[in-house]
C-alpha positions in Angstrom: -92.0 5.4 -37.0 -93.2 3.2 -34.3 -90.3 4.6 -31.8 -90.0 6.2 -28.9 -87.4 9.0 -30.0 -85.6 9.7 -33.5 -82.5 10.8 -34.0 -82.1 12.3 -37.5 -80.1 10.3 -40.6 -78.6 13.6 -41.8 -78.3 17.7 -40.9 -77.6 20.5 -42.7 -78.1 23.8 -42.2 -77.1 27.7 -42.1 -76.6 30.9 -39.9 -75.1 34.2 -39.1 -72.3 34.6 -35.9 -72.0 38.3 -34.7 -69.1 39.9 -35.9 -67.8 41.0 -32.2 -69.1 38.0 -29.8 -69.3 35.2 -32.2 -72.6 34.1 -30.9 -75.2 32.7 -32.9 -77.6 35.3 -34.3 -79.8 33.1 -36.4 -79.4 29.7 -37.1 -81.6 27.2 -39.3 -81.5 23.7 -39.6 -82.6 21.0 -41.9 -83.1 17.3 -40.2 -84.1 14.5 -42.1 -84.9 11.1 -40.6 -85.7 7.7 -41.7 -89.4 7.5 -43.6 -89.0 10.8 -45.7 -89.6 12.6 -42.5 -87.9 16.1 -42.5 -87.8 18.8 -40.5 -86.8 22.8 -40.0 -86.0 24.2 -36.9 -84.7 27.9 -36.5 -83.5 29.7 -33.7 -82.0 33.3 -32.7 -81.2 36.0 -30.2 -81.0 38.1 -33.7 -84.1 37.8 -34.8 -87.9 38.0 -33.7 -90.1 34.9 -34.8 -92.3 32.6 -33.6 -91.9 29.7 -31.0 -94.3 27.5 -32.4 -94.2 23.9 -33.5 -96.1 23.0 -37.3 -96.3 19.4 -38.5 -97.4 19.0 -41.7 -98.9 15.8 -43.8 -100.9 15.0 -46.9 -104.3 14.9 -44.9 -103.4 18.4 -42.5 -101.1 20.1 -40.0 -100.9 20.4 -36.3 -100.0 24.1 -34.8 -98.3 24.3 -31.5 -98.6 28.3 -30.8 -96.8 28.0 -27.4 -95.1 24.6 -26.5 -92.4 26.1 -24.2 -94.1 27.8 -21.3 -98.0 26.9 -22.0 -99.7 28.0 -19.2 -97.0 30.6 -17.8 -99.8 33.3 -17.0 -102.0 31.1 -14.9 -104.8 31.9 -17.2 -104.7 29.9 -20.4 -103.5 26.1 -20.9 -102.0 24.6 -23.9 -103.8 24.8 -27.4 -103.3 22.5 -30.0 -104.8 23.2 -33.2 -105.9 20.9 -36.0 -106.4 21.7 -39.7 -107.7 18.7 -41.7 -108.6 18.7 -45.1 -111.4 16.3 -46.4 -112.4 16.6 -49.6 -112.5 20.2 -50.2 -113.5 21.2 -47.0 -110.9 22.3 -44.3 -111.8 22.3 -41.0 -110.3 23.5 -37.7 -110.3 21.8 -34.0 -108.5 23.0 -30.9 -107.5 21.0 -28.0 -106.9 22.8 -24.8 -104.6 21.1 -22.4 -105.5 22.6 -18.9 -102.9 22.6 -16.0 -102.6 25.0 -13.5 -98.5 24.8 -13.9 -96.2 25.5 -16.8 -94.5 22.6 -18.7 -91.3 23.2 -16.9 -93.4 22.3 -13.6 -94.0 19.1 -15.0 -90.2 18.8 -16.7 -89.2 19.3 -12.5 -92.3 17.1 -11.0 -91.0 13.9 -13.0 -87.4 14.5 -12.6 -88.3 14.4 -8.9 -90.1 11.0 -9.0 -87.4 9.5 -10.9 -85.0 10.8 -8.4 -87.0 9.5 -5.3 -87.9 5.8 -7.2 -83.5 5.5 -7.3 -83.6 6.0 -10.9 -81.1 7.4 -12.9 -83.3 8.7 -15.7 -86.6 9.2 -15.9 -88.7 7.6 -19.2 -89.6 10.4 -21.0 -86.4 11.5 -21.6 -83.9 8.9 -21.7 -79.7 9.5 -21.8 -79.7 8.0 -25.3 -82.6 10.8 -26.5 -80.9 13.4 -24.7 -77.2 12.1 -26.7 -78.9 12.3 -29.9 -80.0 16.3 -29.4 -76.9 16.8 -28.3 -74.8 14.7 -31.2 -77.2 17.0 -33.5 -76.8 19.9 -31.9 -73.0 19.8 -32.6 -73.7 18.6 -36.3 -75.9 21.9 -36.6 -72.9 24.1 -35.1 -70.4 22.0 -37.6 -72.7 23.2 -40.3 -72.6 26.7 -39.6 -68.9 27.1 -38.5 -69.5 27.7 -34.5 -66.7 26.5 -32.6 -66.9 28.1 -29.1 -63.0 29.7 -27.8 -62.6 26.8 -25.4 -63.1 24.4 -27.9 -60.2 25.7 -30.3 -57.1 22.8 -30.5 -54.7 25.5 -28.6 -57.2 26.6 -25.8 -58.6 22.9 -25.1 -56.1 22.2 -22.6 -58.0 20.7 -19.7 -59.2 16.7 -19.6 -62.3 15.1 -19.5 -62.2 14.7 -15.7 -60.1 17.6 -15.1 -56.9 16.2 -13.7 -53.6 15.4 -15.1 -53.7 12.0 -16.9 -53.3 8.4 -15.3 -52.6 5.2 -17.1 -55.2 3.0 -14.6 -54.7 0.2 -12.6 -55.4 -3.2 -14.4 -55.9 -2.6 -17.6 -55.4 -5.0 -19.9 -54.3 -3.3 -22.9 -51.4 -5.8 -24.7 -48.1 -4.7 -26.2 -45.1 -5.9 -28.6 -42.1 -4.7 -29.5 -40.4 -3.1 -32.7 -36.7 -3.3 -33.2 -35.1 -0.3 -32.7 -37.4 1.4 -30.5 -37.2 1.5 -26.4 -40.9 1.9 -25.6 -43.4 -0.9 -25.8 -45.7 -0.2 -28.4 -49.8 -0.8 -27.6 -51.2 -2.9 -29.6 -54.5 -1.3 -30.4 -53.0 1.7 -32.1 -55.2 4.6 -32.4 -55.8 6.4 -35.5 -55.5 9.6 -35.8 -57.3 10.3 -39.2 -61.0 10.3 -37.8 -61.6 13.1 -35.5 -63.6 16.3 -36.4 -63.2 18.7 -33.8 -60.8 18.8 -30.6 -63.0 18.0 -27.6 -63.7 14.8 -29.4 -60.5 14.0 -30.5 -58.8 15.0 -26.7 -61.9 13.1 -25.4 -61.0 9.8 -26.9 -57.6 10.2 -26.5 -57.6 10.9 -22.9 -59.7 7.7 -22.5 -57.4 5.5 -24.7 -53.9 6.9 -22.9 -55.6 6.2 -19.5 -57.2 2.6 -20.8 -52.7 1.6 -21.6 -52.8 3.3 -24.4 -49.8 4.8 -26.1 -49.3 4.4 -30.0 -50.8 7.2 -32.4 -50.6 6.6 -36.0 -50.7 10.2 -38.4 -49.9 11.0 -41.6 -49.6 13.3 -44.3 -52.6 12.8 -46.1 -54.4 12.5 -43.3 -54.8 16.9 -43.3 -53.4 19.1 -41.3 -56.1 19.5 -38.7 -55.9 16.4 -37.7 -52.3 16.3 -36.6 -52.3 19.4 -35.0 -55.1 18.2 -33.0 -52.8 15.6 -31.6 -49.9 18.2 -31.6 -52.0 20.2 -28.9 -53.2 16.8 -27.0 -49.3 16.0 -26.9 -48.3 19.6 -25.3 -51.2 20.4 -23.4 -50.7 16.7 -21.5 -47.0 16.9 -21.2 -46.8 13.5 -22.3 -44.7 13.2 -25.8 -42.6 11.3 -24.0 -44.6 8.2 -22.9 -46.1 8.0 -26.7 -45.2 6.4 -29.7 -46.0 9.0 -33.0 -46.0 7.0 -36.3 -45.6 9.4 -39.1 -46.0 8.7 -42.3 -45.2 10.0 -46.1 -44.3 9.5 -49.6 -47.9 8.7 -50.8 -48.2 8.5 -54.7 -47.5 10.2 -56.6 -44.8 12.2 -54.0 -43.6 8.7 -53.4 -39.6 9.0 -53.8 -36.9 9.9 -51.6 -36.8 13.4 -51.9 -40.2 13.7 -50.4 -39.5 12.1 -47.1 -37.6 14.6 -45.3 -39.5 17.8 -46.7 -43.0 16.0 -45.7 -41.7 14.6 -42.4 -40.6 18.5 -41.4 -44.0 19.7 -41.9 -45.4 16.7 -40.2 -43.4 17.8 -37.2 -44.4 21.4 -37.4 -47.9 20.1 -37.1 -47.4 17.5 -34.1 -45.5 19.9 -32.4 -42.3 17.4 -31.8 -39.0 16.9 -33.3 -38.8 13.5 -34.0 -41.2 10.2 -34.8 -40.7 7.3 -33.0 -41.9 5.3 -35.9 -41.6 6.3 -39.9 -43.8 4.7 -42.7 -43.7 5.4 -46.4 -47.2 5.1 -46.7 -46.7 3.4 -50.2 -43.9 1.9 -52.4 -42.6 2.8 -56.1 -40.9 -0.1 -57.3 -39.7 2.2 -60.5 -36.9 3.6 -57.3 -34.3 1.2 -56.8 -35.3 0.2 -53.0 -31.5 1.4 -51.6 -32.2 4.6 -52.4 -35.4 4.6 -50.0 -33.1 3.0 -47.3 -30.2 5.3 -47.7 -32.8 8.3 -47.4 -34.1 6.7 -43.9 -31.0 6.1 -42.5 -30.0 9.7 -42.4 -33.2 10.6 -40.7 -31.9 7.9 -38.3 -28.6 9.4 -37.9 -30.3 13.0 -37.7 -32.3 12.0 -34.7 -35.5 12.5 -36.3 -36.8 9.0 -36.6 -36.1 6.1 -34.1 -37.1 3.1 -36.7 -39.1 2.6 -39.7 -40.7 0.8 -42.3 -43.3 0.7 -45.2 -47.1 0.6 -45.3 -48.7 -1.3 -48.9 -45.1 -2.9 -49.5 -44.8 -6.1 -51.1 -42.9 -8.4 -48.8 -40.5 -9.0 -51.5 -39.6 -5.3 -52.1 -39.4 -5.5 -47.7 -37.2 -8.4 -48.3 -34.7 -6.4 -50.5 -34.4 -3.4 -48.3 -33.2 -5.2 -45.6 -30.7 -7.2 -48.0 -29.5 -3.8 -48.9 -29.5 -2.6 -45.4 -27.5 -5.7 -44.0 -24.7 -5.8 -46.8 -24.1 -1.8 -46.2 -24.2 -2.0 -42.7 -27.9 0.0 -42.4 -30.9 0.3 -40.5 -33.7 -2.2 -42.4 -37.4 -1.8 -42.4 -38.6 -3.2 -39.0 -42.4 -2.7 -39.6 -45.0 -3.5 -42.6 -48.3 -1.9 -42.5 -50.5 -4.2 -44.7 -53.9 -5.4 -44.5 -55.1 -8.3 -42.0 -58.3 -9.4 -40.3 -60.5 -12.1 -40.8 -62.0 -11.0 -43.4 -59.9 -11.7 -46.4 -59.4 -8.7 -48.8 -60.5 -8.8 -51.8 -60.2 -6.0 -53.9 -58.1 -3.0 -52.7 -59.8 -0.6 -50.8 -57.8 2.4 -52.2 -55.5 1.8 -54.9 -51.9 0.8 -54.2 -53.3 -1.5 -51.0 -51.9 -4.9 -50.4 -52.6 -7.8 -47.8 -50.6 -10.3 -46.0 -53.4 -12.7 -45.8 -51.0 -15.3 -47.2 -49.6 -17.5 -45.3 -46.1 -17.5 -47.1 -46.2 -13.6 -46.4 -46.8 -14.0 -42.7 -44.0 -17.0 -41.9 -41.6 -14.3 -44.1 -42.5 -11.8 -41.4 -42.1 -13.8 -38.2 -39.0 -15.5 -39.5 -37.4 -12.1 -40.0 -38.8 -10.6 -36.9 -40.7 -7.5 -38.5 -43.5 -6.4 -36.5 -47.4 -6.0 -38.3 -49.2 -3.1 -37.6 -52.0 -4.4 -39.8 -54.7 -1.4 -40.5 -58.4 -2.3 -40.8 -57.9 -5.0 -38.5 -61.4 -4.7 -37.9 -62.4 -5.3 -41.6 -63.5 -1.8 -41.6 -66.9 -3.0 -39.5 -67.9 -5.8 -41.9 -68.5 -8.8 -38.6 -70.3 -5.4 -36.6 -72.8 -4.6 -39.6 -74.0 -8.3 -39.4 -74.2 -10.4 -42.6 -72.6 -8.9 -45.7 -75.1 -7.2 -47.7 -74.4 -7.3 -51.7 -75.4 -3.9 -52.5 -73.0 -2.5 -49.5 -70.2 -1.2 -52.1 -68.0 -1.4 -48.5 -68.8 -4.9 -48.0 -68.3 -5.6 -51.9 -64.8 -4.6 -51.2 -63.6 -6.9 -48.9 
């Protein structure tokens, strides 16, 4: 492939956990990486098999009998054999490596010369090659259902650096302001609705909430997982009260008012808290007469269970008549709209019920009435990072 190191495109795999320790018995793996190259690698403490290495093509194979300690009796060095196929004929080659040491001798001896020469890492094995075993090492545990104890949601209590958390000096994350709501609200919001496991999702949290970081948007659909995730990071921290929690509900088809409370209970039983700072209905149903959905939100308000709230996919206009409804019966209105906004200019909906406020009309309508944006895929979901649009990319087809 012409590079130095490969990190696979995909990993699947299988494997047994003992019933008592929940270690590993037997694990296999299947890697496949750019230019039809695939792999299988198996390991065990279960089991008793080989520790060779076999690559195989269309003209022959390679055998590694002994790649991990070649040379650990003193007596024999490496062997590589070589079965090639011409015509045929099959013939066989060996080539012995001689060293008086083992290979973890030499592992230690250039460690050792990067270490003297000031570096940080030595060639052979560079932090990005060493990331990529790693990144699918935990792909290969994903696949077989190993998460270790200390890696569960409720026992992952410690952080990254293992201190309590600290918002650091000069950072330069920005804030605004919603109505109704007496903390500042980041503006980078984090999503919640991304993260696998809980050493990654505590991971990047920790790193956000100490970068200024302080609003987390969850939500229904997102899965359960995902919020209790956040639910631990909350407790475990101590810090639900210097973060904003958006919550949100009422996706179609459960969008109508009876759904809101109901959803936002279990939401809370997930997050571990007892309010939201912010509510969205994550999408409209214009066949509900829109005071119905503000009369529903404003006993949440009263109840103490949500500070201030809004809609995400609303038409301004439907916006618009909620808080005519709210002002002529003395109500909280929506303070927030959660449309689409970047520079790349939606097209087509990503997922169906999704509007934009690309418009100009829509955006003067929202600063004249002072209701904040939180605009998701900001970022055009990655379309300026990927480089020019490509038009078989059904992602960049979309926007």
């Amino acid at each position: 492939m012409g590079k130095t190191f490969a990190d696979p495109v995909a990993v699947t795999g299988t494997g047994a956990l003992h019933p008592e320790t929940g270690v590993d018995a037997w694990a296999i793996g299947t890697l496949k990486f750019e230019s039809d190259i695939v792999a299988a690698i198996a390991t065990g403490v279960g089991v008793d098999q080989e520790s060779g290495v076999r690559v195989f093509g269309s003209a022959g194979s390679i055998l590694v009998p002994d790649p991990y300690v070649c040379n650990r009796d003193g007596r024999s060095g490496g062997k590589i054999i070589i079965n090639t196929r011409k015509g045929g004929a099959k013939e066989t080659s060996e080539i012995l490596v001689e060293s008086p040491v083992t290979s973890y001798a030499h592992e230690a001896d250039v460690a050792g010369r990067a270490i003297m020469a000031g570096r940080q890492q030595a060639e052979p094995m560079t932090w990005d090659d060493t990331l990529g075993n790693i990144r699918t090492q935990d792909q290969w545990r994903k696949a077989i259902g190993l998460v270790y104890e200390a890696e569960k949601p409720e026992k992952y209590t410690h952080t990254v650096w293992r201190r309590p958390l600290k918002v650091r000096t000069g950072n330069d994350m920005a804030y605004g302001k919603i109505a109704h709501l007496d903390k500042r609200v980041a503006r980078l919001v984090m999503g919640c609705d991304n993260q696998d496991t809980m050493v990654h999702a505590a991971t990047v949290y920790d790193e956000y909430f100490e970068r200024g970081g302080n609003t987390f948007d969850t939500a229904i659909v997102y899965g359960r997982a995902k919020s209790e995730m956040l639910g631990h990071w909350m407790k475990n921290r101590q810090i639900r009260d210097k973060v904003v929690v958006i919550a949100k509900g009422a996706h179609t088809p459960l969008c109508r008012p009876e759904y809101i409370e109901p959803q936002l209970n279990e939401q809370f039983s997930w997050l571990q808290t007892d309010h939201a700072d912010l509510y969205m209905m994550h999408r409209d149903n214009p066949e509900v007469p829109v005071g119905e959905f503000v009369d529903a939100l404003n006993k949440l308000v009263h109840a103490g269970r949500i500070r201030t709230f809004g809609g995400s996919n609303w038409a301004v206009q439907r916006v618009a008549e909620a808080n005519a409804y709210a002002k002529k019966n003395k109500l909280q209105g929506f303070a927030v709209l959660s449309n689409n906004l970047s520079l790349a200019e939606m097209i087509a909906p990503v997922w169906d019920g999704c509007l934009h406020v690309h418009d100009a009309a829509s955006r003067k309508w929202l600063a004249d009435n002072d209701v904040a944006l939180l605009a998701w895929s900001s970022q055009a979901r990655g379309f300026f990072v990927r480089g020019r649009a490509h038009p078989d990319n059904k992602q960049d087809a979309e926007l």
